[in-house]
C-alpha positions as CSV (number, residue, x, y, z in Angstrom):
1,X,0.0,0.0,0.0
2,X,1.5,3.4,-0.9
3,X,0.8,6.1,0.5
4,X,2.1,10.3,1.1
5,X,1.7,13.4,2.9
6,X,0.8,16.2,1.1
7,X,3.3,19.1,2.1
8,X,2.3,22.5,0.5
9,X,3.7,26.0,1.0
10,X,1.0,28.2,1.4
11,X,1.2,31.3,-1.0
12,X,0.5,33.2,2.2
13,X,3.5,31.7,4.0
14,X,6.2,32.0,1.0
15,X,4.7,35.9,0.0
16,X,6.0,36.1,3.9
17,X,9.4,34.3,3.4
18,X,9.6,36.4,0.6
19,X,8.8,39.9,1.8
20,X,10.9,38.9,4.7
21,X,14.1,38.0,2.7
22,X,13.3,40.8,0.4
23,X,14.3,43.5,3.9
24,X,17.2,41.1,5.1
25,X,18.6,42.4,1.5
26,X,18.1,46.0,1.8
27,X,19.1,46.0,5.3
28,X,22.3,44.8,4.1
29,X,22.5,47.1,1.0
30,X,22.2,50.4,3.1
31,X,25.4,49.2,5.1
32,X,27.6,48.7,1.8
33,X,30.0,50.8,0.6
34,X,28.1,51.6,-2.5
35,X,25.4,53.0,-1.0
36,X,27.9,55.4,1.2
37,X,29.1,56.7,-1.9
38,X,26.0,57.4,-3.7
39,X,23.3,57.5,-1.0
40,X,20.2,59.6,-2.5
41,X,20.2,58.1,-5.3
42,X,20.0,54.4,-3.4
43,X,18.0,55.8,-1.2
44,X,15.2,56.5,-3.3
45,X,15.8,52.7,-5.1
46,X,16.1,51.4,-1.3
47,X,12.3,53.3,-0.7
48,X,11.1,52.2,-4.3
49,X,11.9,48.4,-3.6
50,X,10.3,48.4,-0.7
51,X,6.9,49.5,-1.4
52,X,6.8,48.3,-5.1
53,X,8.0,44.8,-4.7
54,X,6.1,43.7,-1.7
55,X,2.9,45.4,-3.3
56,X,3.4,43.3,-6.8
57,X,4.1,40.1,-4.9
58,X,1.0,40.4,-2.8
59,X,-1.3,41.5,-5.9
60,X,0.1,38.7,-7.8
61,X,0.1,35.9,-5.0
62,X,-2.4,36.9,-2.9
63,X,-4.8,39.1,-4.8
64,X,-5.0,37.8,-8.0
65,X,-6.3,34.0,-6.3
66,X,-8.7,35.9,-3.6
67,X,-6.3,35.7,-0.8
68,X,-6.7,38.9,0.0
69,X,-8.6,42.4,-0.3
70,X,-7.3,44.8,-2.6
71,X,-7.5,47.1,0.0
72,X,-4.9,45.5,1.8
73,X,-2.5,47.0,-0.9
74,X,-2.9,50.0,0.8
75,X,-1.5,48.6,4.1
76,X,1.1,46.7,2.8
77,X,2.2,50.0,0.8
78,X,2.3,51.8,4.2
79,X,4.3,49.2,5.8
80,X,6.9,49.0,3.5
81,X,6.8,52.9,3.8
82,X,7.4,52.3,7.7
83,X,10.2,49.7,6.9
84,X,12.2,52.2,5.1
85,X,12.0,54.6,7.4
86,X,13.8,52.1,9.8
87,X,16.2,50.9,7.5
88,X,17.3,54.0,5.7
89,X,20.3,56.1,7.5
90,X,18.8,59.6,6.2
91,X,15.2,58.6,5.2
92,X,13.6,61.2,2.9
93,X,11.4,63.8,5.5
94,X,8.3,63.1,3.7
95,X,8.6,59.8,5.2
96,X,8.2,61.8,8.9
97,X,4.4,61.6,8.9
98,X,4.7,57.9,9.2
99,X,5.7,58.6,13.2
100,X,1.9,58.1,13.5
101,X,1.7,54.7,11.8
102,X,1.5,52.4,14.9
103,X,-1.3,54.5,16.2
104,X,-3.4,54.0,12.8
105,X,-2.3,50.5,12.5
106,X,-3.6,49.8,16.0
107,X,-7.2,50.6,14.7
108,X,-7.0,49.6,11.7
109,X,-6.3,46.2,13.4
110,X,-9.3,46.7,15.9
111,X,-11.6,47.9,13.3
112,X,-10.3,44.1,11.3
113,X,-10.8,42.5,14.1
114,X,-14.6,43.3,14.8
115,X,-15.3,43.0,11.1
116,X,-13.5,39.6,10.3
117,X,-15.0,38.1,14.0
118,X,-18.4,39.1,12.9
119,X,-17.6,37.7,9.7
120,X,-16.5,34.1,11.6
121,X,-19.0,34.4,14.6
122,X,-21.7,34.2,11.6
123,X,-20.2,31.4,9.6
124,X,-20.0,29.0,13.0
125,X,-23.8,30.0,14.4
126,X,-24.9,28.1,10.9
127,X,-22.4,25.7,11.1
128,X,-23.5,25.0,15.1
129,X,-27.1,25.0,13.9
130,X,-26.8,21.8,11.9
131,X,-24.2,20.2,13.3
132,X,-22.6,19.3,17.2
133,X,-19.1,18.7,15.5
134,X,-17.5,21.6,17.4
135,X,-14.1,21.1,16.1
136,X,-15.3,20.4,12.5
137,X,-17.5,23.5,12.4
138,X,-14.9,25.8,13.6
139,X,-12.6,25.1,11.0
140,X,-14.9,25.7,8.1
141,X,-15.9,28.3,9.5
142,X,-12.3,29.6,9.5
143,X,-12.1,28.6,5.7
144,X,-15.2,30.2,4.9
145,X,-14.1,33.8,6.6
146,X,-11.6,35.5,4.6
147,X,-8.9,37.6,5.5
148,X,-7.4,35.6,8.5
149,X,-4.1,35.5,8.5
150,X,-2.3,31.6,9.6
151,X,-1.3,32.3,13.0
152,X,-5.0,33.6,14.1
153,X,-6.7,31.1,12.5
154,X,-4.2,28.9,14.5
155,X,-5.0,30.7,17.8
156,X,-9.3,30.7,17.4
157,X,-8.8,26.6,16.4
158,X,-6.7,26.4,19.7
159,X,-10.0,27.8,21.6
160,X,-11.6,24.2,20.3
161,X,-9.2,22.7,22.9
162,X,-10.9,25.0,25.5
163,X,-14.4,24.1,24.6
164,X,-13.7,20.4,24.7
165,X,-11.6,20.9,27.9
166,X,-13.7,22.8,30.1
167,X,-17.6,22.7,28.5
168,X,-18.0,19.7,27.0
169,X,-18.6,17.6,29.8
170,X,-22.8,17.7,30.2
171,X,-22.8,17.1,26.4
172,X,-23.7,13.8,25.2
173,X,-22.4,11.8,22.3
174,X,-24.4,10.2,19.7
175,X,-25.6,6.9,20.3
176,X,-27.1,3.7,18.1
177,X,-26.2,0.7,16.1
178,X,-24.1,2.7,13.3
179,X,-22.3,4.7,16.0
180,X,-19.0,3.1,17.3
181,X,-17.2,4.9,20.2
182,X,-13.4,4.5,20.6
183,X,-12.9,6.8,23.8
184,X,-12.5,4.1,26.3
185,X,-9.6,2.4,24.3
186,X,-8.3,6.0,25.1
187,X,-8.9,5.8,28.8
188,X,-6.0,4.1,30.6
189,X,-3.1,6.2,28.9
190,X,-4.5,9.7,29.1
191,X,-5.3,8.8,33.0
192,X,-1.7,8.1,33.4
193,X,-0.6,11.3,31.3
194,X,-3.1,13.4,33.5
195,X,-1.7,12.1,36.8
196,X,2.0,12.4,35.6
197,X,2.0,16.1,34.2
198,X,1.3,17.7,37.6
199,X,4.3,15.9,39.4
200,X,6.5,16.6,36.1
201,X,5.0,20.2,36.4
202,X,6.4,20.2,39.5
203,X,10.0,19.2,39.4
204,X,10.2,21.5,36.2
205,X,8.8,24.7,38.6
206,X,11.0,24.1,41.1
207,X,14.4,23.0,39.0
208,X,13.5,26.0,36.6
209,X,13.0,28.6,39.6
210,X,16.6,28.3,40.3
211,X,17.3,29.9,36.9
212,X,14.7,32.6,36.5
213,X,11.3,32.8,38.3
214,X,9.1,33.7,35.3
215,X,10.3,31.1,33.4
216,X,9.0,28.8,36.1
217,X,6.0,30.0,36.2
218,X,5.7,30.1,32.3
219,X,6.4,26.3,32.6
220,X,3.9,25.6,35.3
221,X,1.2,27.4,32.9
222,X,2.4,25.2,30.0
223,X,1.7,22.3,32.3
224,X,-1.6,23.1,33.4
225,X,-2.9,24.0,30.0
226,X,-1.3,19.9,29.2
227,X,-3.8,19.0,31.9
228,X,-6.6,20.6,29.6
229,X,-5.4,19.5,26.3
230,X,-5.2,15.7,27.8
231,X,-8.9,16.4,28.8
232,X,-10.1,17.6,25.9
233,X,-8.7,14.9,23.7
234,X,-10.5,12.6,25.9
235,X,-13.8,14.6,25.6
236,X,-13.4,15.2,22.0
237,X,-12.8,11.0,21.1
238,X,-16.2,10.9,23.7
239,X,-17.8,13.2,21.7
240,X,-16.7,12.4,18.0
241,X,-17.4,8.2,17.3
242,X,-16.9,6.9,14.3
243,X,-20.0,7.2,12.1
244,X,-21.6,4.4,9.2
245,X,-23.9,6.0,7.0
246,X,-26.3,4.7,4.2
247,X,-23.0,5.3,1.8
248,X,-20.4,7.0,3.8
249,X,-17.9,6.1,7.0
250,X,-17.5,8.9,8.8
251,X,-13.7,8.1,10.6
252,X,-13.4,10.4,13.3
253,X,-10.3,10.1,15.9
254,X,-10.6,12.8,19.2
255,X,-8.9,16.1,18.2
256,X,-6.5,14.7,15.4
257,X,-8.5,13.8,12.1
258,X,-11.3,13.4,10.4
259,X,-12.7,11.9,7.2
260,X,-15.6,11.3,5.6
261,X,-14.9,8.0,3.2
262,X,-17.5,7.0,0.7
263,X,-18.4,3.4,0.7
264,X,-17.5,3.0,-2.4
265,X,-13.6,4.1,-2.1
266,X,-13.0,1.1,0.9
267,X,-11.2,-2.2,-1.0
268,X,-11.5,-4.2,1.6
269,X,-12.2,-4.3,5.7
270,X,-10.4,-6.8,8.3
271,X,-10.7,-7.7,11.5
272,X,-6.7,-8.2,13.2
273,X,-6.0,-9.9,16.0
274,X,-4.1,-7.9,17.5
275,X,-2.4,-4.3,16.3
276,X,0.9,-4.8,13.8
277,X,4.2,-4.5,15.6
278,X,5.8,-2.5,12.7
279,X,3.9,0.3,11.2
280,X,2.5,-0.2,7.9
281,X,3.4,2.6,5.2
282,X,0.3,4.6,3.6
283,X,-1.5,3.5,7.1
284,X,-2.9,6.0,9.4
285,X,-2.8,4.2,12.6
286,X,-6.0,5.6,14.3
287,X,-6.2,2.5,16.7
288,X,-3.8,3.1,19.9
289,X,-4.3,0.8,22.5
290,X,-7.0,-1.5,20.4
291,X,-6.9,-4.6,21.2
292,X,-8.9,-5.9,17.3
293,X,-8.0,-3.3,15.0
294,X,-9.9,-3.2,11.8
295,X,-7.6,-2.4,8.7
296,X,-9.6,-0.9,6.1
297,X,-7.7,-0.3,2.7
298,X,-9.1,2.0,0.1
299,X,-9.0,1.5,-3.6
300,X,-7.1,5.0,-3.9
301,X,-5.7,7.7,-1.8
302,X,-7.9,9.7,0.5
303,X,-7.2,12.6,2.5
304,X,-7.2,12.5,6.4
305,X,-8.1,16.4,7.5
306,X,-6.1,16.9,10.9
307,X,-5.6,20.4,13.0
308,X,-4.3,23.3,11.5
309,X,-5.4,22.8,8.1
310,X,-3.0,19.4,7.7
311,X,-4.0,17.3,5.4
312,X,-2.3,14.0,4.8
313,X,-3.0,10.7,1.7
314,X,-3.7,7.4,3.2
315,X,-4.0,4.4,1.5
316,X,-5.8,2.6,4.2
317,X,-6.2,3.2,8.0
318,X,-6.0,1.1,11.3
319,X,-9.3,1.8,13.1
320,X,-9.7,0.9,17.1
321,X,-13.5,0.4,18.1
322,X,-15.7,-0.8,20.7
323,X,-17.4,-2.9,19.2
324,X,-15.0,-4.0,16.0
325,X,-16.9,-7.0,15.5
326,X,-20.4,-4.8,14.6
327,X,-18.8,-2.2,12.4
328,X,-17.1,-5.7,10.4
329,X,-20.1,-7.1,9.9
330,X,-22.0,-4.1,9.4
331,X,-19.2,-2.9,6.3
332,X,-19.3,-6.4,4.6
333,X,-23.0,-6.1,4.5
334,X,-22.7,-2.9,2.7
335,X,-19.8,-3.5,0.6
336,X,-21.5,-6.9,-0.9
């Protein structure tokens, strides 16, 4: 079985890498020799790079493929503008007015913000309205609100972790004969990772305290936010079973992925005896701890959705049930 991850640059990420690299060049430029000898003139080339290039890139990268506003341009323009000014020994003095650049990025930011979480708050309220897959509904709501940059769309799908972590625990999961929960296969190794993190928590405080205080105490946070993350795993596996449909398997596994596999894509389904002792390649193994894995193989590549936007090909997948035996004979029945 062959199988691959997907690993794509996003054209947001490399118009970063490149804007980035693009000022690591003119920062070095303005230090040369050359540029002592015939300053205004490389001045004005320094100031023309900087707002030109970064403002072609984005229209072509970003623009152009609905990445981004066109009024964006504007901000990007003002930015390079502001870079300049940093960069350049004897910046030109028209560049002076951008000493109040901070203050009018600050709310142009805050002015963003309200519209763009407007924009998401509205996408998940219909999402949440027709379906209790929390973790599944943030994220398209994330891809259906444009405009958020990588790093906050990273930081609202890390507020999933606090929903499962500290709300979900009155909710119930979805129950009947074409649901199969895998949560308590879960049960015995996230108990011992919840009752090790606060002693590990501990010795870290107190052998970090000897080299800086808030460093300690930035390690016991990190600790105590494990203790959620280890609960919310648990409560999102509780909360997201695996699902068989009419035409459709619906592999879910806690926090990590999710697929939804057409009947008509599985090869074949088997019932192991006991979980391989090497990994297979192509296989997403999605049953820790089971003691009858089911293999399922597909006839071609499908792709696993996991956090962050991660996408990865499987060829097949190792599923861990509670009831294998059901969801075996319940698959052959449907696949005859």
């Amino acid at each position: 079985m062959n199988g691959a991850r997907t690993r794509t640059l996003s054209p947001t990420v490399l118009y970063g890498l490149l804007v980035a690299a693009l000022v690591v060049a003119e920062a070095w430029i303005v230090r040369t020799d050359a540029f002592r000898r015939a300053p205004e003139i490389l001045t004005m080339a320094v100031l023309a790079d900087l707002i030109v290039v970064p403002l072609v890139l984005a229209w072509a990268m970003l623009v152009r493929t609905g990445r981004m506003r066109p009024v964006t341009l504007g901000a990007i323009a003002g930015g390079g503008a502001f870079v300049a000014s940093l960069l350049l020994p004897n910046p030109p003095s028209f560049l002076s007015v951008l000493k109040f650049l901070p203050a009018l990025v600050e709310l142009a930011l805050l002015v963003w913000g309200v519209i763009v979480g407007r924009s998401f708050w509205k996408e998940l309220r219909q999402r949440n309205a027709t379906s209790d897959d929390v973790l599944v509904n943030v994220h398209e709501a994330l891809a259906a609100t444009p405009g958020l940059p990588v790093v906050l769309q990273a930081m609202v799908a890390e507020t999933v972790v606090l929903w499962y972590g500290l709300k979900a625990f009155r909710k119930k999961p979805a129950s009947g004969p074409n649901v199969f929960p895998y949560h308590e296969n879960l049960m015995g190794i996230l108990v011992m990772f919840f009752l090790a993190t606060p002693a590990e928590g501990a010795l870290m405080h107190y052998l970090l305290r000897q080299w800086s205080e808030t460093a300690a105490w930035i390690g016991t946070a990190l600790h105590a936010y494990s203790l959620v993350w280890i609960i919310a795993f648990y409560q999102a596996a509780r909360l997201r079973p695996v699902l068989l449909a009419n035409d459709t398997l619906l592999l879910r596994w806690s926090l990590l992925w999710t697929a939804e596999i057409p009947l008509e894509k599985i090869q074949s389904v088997e019932l192991l005896k006991k979980s391989p002792e090497h990994k297979e390649k192509g296989v997403l193994d999605m049953a820790r701890l089971a003691d009858k894995p089911l293999r399922i193989c597909f006839i071609e590549p499908v792709a696993m959705h996991g956090p962050l936007d991660i996408r990865r090909e499987v060829s097949g997948v190792l599923l861990g049930v509670e009831r294998p035996e059901a969801l075996l004979a319940q698959l052959e029945a449907k696949l005859a």
